[in-house]
TORVO-612345 format. One record per residue (C-alpha): residue number from 1; residue in one letter; x, y, z. Coordinates in pm, 1 decimal, always signed. Last residue first. Layout:
+-----+---+----------+----------+----------+
!   k ! r !       px !       py !       pz !
+-----+---+----------+----------+----------+
! NUM ! A !        X !        Y !        Z !
...
+-----+---+----------+----------+----------+
END
This chain:
+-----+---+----------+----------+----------+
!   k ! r !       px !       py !       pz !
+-----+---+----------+----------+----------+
! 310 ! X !  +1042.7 !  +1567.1 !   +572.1 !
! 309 ! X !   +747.6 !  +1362.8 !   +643.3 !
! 308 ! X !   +691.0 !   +941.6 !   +687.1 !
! 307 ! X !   +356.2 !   +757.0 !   +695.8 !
! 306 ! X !   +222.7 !   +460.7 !   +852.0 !
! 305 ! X !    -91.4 !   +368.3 !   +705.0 !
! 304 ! X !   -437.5 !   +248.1 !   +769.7 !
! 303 ! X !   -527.2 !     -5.2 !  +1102.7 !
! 302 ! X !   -138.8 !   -101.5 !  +1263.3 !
! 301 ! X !   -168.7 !   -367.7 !  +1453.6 !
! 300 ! X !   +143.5 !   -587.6 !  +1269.8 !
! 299 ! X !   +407.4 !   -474.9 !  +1494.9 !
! 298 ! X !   +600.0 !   -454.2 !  +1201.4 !
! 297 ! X !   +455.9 !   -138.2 !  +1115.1 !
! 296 ! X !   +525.1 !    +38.7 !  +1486.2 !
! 295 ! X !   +919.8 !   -122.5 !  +1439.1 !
! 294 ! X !   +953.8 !    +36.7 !  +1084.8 !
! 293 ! X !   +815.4 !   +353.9 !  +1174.5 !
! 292 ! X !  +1094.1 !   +412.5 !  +1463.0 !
! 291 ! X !  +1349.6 !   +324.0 !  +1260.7 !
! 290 ! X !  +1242.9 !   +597.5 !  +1053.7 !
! 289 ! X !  +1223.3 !   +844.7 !  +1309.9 !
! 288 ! X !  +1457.6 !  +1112.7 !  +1127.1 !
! 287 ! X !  +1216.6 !  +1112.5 !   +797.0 !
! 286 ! X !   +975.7 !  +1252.6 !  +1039.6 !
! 285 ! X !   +719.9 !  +1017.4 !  +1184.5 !
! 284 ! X !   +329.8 !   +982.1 !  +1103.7 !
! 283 ! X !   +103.2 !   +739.6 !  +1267.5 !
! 282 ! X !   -198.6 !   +489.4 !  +1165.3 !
! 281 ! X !   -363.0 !   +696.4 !   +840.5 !
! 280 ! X !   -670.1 !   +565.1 !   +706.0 !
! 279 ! X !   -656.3 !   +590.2 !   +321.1 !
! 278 ! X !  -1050.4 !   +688.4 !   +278.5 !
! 277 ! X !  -1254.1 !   +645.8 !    -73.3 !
! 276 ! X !  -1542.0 !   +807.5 !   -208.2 !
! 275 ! X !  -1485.0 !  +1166.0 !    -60.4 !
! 274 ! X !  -1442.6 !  +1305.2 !   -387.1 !
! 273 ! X !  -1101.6 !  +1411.6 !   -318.5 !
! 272 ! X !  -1025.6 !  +1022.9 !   -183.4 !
! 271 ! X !  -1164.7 !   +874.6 !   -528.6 !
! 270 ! X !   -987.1 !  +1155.2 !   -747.7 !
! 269 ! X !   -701.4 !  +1021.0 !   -570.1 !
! 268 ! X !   -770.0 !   +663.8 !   -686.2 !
! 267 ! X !   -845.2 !   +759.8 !  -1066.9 !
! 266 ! X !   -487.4 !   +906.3 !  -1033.6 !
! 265 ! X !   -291.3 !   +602.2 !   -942.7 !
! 264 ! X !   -513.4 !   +405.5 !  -1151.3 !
! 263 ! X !   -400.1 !   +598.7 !  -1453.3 !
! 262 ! X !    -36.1 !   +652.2 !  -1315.5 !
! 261 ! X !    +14.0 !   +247.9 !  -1337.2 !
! 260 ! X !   +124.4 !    -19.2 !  -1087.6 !
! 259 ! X !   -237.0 !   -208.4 !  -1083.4 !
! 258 ! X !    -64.8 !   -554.3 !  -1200.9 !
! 257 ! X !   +300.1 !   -510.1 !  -1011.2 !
! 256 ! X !    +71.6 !   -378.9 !   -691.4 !
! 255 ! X !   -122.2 !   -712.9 !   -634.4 !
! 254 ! X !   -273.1 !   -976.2 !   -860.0 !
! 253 ! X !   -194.2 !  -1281.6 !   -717.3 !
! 252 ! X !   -473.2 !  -1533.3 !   -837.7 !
! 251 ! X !   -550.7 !  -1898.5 !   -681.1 !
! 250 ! X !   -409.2 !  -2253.6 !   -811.2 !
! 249 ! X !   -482.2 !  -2410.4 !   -493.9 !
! 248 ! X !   -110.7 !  -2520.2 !   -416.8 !
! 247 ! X !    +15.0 !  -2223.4 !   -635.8 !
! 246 ! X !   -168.1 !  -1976.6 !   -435.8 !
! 245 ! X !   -100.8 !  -2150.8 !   -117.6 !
! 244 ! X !   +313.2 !  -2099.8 !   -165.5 !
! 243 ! X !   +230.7 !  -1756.5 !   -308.5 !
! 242 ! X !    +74.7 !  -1624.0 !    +40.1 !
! 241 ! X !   +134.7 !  -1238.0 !     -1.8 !
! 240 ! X !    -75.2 !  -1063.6 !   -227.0 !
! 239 ! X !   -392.2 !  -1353.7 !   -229.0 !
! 238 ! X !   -629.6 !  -1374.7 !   -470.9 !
! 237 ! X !   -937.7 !  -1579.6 !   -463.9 !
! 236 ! X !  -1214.1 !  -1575.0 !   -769.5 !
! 235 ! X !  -1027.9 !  -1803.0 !  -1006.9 !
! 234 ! X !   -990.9 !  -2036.5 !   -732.2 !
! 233 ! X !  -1368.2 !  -2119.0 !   -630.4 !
! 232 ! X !  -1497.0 !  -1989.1 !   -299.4 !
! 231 ! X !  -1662.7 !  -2316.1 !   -128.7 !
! 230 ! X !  -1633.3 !  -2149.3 !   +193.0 !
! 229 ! X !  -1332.1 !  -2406.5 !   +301.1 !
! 228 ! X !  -1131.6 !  -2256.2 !    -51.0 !
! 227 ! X !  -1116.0 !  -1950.8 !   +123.8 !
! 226 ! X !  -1001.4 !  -2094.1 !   +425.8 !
! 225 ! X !   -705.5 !  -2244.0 !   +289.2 !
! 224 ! X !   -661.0 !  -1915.8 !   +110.7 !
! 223 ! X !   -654.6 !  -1783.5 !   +455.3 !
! 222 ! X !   -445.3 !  -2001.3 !   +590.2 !
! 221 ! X !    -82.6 !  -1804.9 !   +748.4 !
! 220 ! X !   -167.1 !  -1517.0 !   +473.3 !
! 219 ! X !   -281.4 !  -1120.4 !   +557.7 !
! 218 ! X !   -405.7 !   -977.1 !   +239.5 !
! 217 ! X !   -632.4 !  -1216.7 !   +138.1 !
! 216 ! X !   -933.4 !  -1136.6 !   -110.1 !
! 215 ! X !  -1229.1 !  -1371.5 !   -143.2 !
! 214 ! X !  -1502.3 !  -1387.6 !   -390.1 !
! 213 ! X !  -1836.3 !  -1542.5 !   -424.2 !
! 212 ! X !  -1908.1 !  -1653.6 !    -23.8 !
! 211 ! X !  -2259.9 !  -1836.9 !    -56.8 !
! 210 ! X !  -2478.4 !  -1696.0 !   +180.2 !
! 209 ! X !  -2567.7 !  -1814.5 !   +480.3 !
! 208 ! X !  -2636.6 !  -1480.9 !   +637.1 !
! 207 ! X !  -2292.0 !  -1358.8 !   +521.5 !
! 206 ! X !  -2224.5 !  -1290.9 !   +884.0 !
! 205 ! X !  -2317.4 !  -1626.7 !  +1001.3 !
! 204 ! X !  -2135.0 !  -1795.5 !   +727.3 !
! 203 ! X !  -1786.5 !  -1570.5 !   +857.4 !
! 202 ! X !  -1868.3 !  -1675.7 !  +1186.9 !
! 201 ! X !  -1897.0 !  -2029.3 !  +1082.5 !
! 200 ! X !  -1512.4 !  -2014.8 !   +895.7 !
! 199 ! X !  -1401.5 !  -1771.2 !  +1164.8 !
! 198 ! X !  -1467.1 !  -2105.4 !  +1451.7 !
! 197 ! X !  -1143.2 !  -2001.5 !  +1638.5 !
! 196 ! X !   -968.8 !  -1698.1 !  +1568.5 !
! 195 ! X !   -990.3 !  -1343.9 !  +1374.1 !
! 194 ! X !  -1302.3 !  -1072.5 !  +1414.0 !
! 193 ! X !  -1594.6 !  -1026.9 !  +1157.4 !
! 192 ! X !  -1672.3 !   -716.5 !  +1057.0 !
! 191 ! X !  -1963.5 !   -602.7 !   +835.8 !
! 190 ! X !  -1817.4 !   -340.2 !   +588.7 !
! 189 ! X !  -2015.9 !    -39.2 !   +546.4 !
! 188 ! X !  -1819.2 !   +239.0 !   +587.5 !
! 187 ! X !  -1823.7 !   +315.7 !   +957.0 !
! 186 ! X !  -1857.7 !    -73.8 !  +1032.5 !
! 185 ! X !  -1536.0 !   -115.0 !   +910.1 !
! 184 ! X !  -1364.3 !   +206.0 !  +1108.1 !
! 183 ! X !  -1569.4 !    +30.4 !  +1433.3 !
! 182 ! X !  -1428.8 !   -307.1 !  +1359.5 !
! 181 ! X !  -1060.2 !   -222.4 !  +1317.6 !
! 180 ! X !  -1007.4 !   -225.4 !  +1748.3 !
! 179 ! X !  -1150.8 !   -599.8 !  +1740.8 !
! 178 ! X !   -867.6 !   -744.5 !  +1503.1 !
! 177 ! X !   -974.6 !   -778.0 !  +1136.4 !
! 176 ! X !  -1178.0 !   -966.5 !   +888.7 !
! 175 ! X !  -1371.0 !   -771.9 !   +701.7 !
! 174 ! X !  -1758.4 !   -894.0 !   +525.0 !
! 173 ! X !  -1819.9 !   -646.0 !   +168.2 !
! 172 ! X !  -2167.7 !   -723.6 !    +58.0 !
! 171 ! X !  -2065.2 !   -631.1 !   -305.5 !
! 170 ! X !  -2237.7 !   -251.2 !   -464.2 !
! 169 ! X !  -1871.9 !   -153.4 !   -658.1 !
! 168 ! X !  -1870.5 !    +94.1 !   -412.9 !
! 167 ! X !  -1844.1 !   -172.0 !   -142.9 !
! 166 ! X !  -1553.6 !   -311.3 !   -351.6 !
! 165 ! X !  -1362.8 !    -47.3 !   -319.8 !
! 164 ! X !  -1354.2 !    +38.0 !     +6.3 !
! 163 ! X !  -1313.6 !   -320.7 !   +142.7 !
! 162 ! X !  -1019.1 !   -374.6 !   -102.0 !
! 161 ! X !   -892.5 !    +25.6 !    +41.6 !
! 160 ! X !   -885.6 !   -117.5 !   +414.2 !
! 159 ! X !   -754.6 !   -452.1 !   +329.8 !
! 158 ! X !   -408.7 !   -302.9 !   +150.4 !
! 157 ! X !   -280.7 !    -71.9 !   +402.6 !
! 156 ! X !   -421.8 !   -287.9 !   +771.1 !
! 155 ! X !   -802.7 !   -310.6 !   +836.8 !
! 154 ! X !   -955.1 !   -584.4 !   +626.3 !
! 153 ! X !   -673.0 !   -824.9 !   +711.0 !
! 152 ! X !   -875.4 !  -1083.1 !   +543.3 !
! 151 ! X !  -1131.5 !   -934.0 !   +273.2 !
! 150 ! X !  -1439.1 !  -1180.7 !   +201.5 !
! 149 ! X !  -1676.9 !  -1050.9 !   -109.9 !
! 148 ! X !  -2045.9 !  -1154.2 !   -102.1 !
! 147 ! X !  -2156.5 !  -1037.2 !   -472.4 !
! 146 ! X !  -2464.6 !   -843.1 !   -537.1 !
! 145 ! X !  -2311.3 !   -580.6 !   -748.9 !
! 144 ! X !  -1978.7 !   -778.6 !   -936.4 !
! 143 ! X !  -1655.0 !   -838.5 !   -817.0 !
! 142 ! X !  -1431.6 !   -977.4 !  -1070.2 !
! 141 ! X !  -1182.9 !  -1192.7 !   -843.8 !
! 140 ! X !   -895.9 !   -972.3 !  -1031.5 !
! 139 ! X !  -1036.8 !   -653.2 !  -1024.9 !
! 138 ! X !  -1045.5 !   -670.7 !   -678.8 !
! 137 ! X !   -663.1 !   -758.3 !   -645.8 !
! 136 ! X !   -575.8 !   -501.6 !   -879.2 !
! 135 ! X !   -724.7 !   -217.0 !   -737.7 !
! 134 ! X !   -609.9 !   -337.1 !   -328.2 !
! 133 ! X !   -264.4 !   -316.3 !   -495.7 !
! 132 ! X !   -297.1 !     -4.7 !   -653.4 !
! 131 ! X !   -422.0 !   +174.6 !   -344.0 !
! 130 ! X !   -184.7 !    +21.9 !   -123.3 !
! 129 ! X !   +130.9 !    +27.6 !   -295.2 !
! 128 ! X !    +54.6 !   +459.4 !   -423.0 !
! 127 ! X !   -168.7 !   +606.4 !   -151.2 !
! 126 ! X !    +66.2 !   +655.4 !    +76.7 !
! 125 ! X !   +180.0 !  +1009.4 !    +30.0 !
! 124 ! X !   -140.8 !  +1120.3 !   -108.9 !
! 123 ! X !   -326.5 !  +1006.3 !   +273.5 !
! 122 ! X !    -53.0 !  +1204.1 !   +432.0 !
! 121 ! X !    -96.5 !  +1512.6 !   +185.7 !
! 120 ! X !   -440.2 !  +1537.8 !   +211.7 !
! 119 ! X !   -610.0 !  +1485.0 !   -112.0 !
! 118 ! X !   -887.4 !  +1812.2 !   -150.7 !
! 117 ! X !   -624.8 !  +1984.4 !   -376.2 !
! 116 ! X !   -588.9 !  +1725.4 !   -640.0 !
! 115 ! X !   -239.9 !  +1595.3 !   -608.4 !
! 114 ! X !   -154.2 !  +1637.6 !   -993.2 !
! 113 ! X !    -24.4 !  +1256.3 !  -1162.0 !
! 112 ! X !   +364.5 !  +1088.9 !  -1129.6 !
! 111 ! X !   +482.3 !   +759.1 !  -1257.2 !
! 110 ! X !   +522.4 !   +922.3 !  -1649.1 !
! 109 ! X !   +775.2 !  +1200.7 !  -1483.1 !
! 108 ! X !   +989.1 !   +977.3 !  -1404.3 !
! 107 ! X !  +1098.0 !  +1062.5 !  -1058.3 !
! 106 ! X !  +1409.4 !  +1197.4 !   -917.3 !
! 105 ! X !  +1346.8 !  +1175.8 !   -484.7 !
! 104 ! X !  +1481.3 !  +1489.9 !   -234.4 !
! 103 ! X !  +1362.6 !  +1464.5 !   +119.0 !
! 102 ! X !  +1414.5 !  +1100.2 !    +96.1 !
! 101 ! X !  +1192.9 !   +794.2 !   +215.0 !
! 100 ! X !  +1126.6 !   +771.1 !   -148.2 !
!  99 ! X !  +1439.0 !   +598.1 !   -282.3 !
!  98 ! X !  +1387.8 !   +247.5 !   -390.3 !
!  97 ! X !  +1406.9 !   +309.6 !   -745.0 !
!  96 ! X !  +1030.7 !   +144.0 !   -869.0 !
!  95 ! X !   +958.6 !   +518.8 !   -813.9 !
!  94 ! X !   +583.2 !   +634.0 !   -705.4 !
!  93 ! X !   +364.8 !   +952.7 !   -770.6 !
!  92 ! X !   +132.8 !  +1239.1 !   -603.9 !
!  91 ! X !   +186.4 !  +1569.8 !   -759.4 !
!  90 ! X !   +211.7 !  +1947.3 !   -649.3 !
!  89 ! X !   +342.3 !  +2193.5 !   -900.4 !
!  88 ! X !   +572.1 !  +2393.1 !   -798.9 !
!  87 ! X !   +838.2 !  +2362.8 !  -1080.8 !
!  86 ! X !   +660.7 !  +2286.0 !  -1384.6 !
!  85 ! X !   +552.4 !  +1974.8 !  -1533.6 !
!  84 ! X !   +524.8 !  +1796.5 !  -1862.9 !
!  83 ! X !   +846.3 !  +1884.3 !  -1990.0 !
!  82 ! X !  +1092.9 !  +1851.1 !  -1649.8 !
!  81 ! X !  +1113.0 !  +2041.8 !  -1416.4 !
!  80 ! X !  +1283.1 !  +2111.7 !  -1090.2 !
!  79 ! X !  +1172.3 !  +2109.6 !   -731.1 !
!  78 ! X !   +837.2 !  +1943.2 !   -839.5 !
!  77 ! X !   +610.8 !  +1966.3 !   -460.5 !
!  76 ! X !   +549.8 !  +1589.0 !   -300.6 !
!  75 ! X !   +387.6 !  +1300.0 !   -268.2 !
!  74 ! X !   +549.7 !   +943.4 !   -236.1 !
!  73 ! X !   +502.9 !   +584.9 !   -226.3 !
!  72 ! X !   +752.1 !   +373.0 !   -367.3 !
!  71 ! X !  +1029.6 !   +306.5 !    -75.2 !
!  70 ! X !  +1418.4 !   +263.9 !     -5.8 !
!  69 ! X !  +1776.9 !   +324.9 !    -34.3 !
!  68 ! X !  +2005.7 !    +67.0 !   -105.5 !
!  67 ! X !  +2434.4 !   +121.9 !    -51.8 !
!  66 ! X !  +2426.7 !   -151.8 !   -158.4 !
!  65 ! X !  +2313.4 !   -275.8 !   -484.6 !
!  64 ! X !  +2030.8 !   -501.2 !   -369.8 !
!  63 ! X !  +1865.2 !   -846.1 !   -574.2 !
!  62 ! X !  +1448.2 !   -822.6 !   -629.1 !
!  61 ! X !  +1321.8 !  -1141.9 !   -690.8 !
!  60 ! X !  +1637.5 !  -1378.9 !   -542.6 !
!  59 ! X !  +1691.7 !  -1102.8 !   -287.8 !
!  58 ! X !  +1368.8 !  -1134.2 !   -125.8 !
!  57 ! X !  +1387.1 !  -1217.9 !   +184.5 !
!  56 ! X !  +1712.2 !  -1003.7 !   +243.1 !
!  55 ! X !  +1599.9 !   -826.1 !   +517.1 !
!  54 ! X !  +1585.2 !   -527.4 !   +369.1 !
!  53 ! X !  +1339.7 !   -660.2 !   +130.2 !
!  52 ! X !  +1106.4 !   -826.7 !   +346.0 !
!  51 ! X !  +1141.8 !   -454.1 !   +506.6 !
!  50 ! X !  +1014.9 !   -277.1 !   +206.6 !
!  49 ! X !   +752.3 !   -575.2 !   +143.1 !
!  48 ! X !   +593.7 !   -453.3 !   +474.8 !
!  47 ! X !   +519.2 !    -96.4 !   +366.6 !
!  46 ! X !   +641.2 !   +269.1 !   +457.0 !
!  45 ! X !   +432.7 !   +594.1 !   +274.4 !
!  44 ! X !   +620.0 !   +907.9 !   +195.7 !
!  43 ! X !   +492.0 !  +1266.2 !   +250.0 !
!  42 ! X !   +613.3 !  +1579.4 !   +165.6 !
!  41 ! X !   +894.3 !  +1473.3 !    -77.7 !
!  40 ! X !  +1061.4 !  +1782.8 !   -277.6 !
!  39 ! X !  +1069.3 !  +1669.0 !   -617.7 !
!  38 ! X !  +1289.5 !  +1624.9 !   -873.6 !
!  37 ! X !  +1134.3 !  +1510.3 !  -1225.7 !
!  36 ! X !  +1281.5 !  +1313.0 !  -1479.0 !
!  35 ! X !  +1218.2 !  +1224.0 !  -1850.2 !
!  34 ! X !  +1595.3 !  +1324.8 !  -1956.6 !
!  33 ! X !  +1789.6 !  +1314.4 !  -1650.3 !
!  32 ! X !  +1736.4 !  +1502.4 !  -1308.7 !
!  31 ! X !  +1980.2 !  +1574.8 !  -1058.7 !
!  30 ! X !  +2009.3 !  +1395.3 !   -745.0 !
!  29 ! X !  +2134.6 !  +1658.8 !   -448.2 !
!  28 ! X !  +2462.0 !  +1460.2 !   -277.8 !
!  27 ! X !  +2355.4 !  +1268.6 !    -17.6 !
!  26 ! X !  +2346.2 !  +1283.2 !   +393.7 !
!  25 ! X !  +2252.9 !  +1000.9 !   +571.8 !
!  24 ! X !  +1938.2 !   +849.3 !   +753.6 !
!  23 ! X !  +2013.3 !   +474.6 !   +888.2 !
!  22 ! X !  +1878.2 !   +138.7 !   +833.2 !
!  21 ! X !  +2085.6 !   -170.9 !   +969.0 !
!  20 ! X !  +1888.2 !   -151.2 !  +1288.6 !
!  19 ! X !  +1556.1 !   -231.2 !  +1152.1 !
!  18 ! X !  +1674.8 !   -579.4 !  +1072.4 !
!  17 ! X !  +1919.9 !   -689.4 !   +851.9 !
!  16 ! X !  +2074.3 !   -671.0 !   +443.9 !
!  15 ! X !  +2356.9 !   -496.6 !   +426.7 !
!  14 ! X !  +2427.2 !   -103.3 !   +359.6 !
!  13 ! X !  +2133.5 !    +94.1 !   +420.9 !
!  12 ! X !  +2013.8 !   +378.3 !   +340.1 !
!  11 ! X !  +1717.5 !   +649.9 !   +446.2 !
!  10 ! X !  +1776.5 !   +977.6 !   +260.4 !
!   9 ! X !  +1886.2 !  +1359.8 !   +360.1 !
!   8 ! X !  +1975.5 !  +1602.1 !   +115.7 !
!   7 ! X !  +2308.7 !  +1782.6 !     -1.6 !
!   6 ! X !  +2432.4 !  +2093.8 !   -245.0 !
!   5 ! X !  +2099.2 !  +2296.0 !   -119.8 !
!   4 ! X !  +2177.2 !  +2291.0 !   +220.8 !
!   3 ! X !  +1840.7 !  +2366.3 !   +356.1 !
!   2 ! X !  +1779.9 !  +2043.5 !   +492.0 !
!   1 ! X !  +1405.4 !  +2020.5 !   +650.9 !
+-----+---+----------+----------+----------+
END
């Protein structure tokens, strides 16, 4: 950890580009305006849409200043106040500012909750895109007790809380996911089905002829396409990341921008204190390893969370 109190470290970068163009530099300490909190990061959660975004894919939605920093997930100790919060206290929270992956992030203080103390601080530190994203997309295809709910990439960030939380809800909750998620599904509940040919029968077969009510994809490349091959209607699909099939089949895409709020950002970590709800977590690397992170996540096998520390 920096001890120079004057400057911190952060992930930039300055151009849009692969893994390479990120780098960790030294910044001056942020200091907190009116309705901000500084806190000292302990954990940070990486996710995909950070490096669509540093790649430039989505400059049109979300245009870069450069020099950008990055990430939304954090958790973390308050370094200094601010009127709802005192120094030391312990909170889990997000910034839409692109700086998390920073030993030193300003928050407002209305995107920030109490860690409860039974939240480990990995799990709090990437609780925030997931966990609010898997939220809104069940709410959205209104799963109901009894229901038979599909969840494509059932074991990466997003899939793994969906499953979660709509096996609470009392669904038949049926994952798809590579072979080395199905023993974590099967753990809680979730009957797993694995990827490739003939899913559509496998996924019948598992479902014990069934109809399918709901559908959730988190993975795209077809699996609204499939969705709407079960006979799942379109108000109960959503996908988070395949927009062109969305608006084809005129499906849902409730994600993070529809659960992005403190109240479901607490209820959630009361869920993991509670031991009703599990954020998997893949591999942790020091804010120094970032690069290192990025190339794990985009190797797409990840089951839970990659995480970042001071």
């Amino acid at each position: 950890m920096n001890t120079n109190t004057s400057k911190s470290k952060a992930v930039k970068f300055d151009e849009y580009g692969g893994i390479d163009v990120l780098k960790v530099v030294e910044v001056e300490r942020p200091a907190p305006g009116k309705g901000q909190v500084l806190v000292r990061m302990k954990a940070a959660g990486i996710n995909p849409g950070e490096g669509s975004i540093r790649e430039g894919k989505m400059a049109k939605q979300w245009p870069t200043t450069f020099p950008s920093g990055e990430g939304s997930d954090l958790a973390g100790i308050v370094e200094e106040v601010g009127t709802d919060v005192k120094k030391g206290d312990e909170i889990i929270g997000f910034t839409n500012n692109r700086a998390s992956h920073a030993e030193l992030i300003l928050v407002n203080e209305n995107e920030l909750v109490p860690r409860p103390a039974k939240v480990p601080w990995e799990q709090a530190g990437a609780l925030f895109v997931v966990g609010t994203t898997a939220y809104a997309a069940v709410k959205a295809v209104g799963v109901q007790p009894g229901d038979v709910v599909v969840v494509s990439g059932a074991a990466g960030g997003v899939g793994c809380v969906a499953v979660q939380l709509a096996k609470q809800i009392g669904a038949t909750v049926i994952g798809l996911a590579g072979d080395s998620g199905h023993e974590w599904l099967e753990q809680h509940g979730i009957i797993p089905v694995a990827y490739g040919e003939g899913i559509a029968d496998k996924i019948r077969s598992a479902a014990n002829n069934q109809p399918i009510d709901a559908f959730i994809d988190t993975h795209g490349e077809g699996y609204v396409d499939l969705a709407i091959e079960l006979g799942v209607t379109p108000d109960r699909i959503d996908t988070i990341i395949d927009f062109e099939a969305a608006k084809k089949h005129g499906v849902k895409t409730a994600g993070n921008s529809e659960g992005a709020k403190a109240k479901v950002l607490s209820e959630l970590a009361e869920m993991i204190a509670t031991g009703k709800l599990e954020i998997p977590i893949a591999n942790v690397y020091h804010l120094d390893e970032v690069k290192a992170a990025y190339r794990e996540l985009e190797q797409h096998h990840t089951h839970g969370k990659i995480v970042l520390v001071p």
